[in-house]
VOGU-3710 file (C-alpha; in Angstrom, 3 decimals, decimal comma):
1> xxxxxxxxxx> -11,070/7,831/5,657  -9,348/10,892/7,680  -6,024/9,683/8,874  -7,027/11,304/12,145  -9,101/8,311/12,325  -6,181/6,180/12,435  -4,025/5,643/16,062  -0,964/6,876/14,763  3,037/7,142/15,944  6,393/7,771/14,533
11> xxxxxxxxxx> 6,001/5,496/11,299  4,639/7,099/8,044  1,115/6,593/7,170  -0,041/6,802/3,340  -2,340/10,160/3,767  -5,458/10,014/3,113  -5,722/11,968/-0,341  -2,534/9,297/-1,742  -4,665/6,550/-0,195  -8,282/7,157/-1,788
21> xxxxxxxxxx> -6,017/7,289/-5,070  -4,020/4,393/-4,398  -7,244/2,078/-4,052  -8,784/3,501/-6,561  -6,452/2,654/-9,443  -6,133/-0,937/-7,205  -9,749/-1,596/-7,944  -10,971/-3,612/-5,043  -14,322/-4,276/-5,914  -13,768/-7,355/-7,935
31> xxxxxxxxxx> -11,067/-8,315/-5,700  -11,557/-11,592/-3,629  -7,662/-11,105/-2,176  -5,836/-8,463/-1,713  -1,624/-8,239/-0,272  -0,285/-5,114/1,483  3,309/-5,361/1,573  4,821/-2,971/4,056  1,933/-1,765/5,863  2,924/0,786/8,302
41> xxxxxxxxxx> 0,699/2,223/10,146  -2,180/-0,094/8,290  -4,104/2,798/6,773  -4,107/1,102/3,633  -4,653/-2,404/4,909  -8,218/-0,671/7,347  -9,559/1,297/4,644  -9,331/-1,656/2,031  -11,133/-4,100/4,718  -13,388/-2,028/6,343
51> xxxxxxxxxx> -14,816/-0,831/2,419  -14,671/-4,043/1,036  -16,032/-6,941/3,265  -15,942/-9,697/1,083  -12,195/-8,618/0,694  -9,523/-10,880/2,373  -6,594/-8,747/3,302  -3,445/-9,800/4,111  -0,754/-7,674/5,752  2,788/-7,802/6,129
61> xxxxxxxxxx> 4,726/-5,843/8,228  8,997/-6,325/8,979  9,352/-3,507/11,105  7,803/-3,358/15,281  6,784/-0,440/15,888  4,626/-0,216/12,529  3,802/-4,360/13,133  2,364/-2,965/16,888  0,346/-0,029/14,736  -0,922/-2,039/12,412
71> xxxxxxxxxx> -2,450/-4,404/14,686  -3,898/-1,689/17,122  -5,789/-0,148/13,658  -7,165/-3,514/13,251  -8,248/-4,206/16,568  -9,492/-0,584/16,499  -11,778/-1,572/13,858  -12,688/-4,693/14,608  -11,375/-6,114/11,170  -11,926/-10,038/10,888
81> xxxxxxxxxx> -11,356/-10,131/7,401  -7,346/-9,322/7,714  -4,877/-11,525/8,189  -1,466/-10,015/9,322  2,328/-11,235/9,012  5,012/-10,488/10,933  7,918/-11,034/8,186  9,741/-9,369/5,048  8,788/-9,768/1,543  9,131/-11,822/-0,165
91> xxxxxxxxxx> 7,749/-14,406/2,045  7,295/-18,024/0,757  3,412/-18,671/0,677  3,925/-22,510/1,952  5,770/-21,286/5,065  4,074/-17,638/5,552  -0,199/-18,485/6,183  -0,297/-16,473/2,347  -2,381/-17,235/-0,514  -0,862/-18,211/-3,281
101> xxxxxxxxxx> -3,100/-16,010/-5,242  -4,052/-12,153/-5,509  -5,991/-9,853/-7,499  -4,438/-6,429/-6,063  -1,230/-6,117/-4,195  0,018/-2,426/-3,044  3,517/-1,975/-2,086  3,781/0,266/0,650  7,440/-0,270/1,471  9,879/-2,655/-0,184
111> xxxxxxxxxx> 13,660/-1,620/1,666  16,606/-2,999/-0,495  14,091/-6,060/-2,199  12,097/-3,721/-3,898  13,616/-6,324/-7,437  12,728/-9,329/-5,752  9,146/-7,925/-3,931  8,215/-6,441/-7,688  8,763/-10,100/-8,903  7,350/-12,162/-6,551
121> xxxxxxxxxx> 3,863/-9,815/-6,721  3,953/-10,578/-10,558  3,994/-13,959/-9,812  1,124/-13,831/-6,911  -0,902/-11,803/-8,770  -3,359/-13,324/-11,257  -3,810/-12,450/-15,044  -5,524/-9,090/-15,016  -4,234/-8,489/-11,018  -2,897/-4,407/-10,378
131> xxxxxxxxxx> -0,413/-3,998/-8,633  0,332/-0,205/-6,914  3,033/0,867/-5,282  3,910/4,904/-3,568  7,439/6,412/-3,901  8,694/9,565/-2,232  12,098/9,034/-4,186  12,368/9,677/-7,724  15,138/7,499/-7,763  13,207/4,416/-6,315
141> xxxxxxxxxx> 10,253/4,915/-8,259  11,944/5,129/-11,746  13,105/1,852/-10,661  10,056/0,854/-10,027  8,990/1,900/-13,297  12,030/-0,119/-15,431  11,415/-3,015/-13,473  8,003/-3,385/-14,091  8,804/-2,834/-17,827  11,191/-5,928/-17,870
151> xxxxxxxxxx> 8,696/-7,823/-15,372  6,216/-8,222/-18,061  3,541/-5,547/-16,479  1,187/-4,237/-18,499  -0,903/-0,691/-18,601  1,781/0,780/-16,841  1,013/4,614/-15,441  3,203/6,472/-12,923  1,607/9,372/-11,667  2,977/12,340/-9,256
161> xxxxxxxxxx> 0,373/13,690/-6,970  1,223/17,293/-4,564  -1,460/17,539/-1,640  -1,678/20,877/-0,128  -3,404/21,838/3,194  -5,147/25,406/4,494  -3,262/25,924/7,026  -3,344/29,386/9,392  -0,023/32,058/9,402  -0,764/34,946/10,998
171> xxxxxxxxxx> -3,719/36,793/10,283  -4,484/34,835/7,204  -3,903/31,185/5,784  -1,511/29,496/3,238  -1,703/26,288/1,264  0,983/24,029/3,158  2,771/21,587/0,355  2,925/17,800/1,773  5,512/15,810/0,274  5,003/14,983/-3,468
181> xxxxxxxx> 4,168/11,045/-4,040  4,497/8,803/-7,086  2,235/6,315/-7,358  3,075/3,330/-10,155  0,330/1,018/-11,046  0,383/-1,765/-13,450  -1,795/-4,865/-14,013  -0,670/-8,710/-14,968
//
C-alpha cells in the first residue's frame, strides 16, 4: 500500500517499502492471529487486515495522538477484523480483550520495555510464531538482537534496509536517502 493512502499526522508511520518487507518475513498467510505492538499511525496493523481477511489483528497503541490515527485508518477502511487497545505492552491477556495466542507479532515501538515486550511476545507467540520488529537505532536494535539470543528465538536475521526516493533539484533529480531501518525477525 502507498502510505499516501494512509490519513497521516505528526507520528511516524513504517513506510511503505519497510512495511511490504516487514510482512513479508512475518508471513501472514498461515496466520489465524496476529499482535501489533506500538502501532502508530496503523499502517502496519491496515495493510495486514485489509490483505489478510481471515486474519484477526489486534492493535495496541500507548500513545493519543497515534491511538486517534490508528483508529481513523481503521475506520477509513472499514476493518472489522481488528481489534484495538488503548494500553502499553506488556498487557496482561486476562485483563486486556488479548488472545492468549499468536502466530506473528511485529513490534513497532517498545519505549523503555523493549526486555519485557521481547519476552512476553515469546511467550504469546506459538511454536513456529515470527516475531519482527523495526529499529532506527543501532543501539536498540543490537539489543534487540542479544535479547532475542538469550530469549530462546530461533532463525534469527537482522537486516538493514536504505530506501531512496527520485526526488527533483533544480533542473534535474537526485535519489533522496530516507532513514536507514533494521528490521530483526525471529521465529519460536
Amino acid at each position: 500500500m502507498k502510505n499516501s493512502e494512509f490519513i497521516v499526522g505528526k507520528v511516524p508511520i513504517t513506510k511503505e517499502e519497510v512495511r511490504a518487507i516487514s510482512l513479508a518475513k512475518l508471513d501472514l498467510t498461515r496466520a489465524s492471529n496476529f499482535l501489533d505492538i506500538g502501532s502508530g499511525t496503523g499502517s502496519v496493523t491496515v495493510e495486514a487486515a485489509l490483505n489478510n481477511r481471515h486474519l484477526r489483528v489486534t492493535s495496541i497503541e500507548k500513545d493519543q495522538a497515534a491511538l486517534d490515527l490508528t483508529r481513523l485508518n481503521i475506520e477509513k477502511f472499514d476493518l472489522k477484523n481488528v481489534v484495538l487497545i488503548d494500553g502499553t505492552a506488556p498487557l496482561d491477556p486476562e485483563k486486556s480483550g488479548l488472545n492468549k495466542s499468536y502466530q506473528a507479532i511485529f513490534l513497532g515501538g517498545s519505549g523503555e520495555n523493549l526486555g519485557d515486550i521481547l519476552d512476553w511476545s515469546y511467550q504469546l507467540l506459538d511454536q513456529g510464531g515470527r516475531l519482527v520488529s523495526n529499529f532506527i537505532l543501532l543501539e536498540n536494535a543490537t539489543k534487540a538482537y542479544r535479547i532475542m539470543e538469550d530469549i530462546g528465538f530461533k532463525k534469527i536475521e537482522l537486516v538493514q534496509v536504505g530506501v531512496s526516493v527520485l526526488e527533483g533539484l533544480g533542473g534535474g533529480h537526485y535519489l533522496k536517502p530516507r532513514n536507514p531501518i533494521v528490521i530483526i525477525s525471529g521465529e519460536k
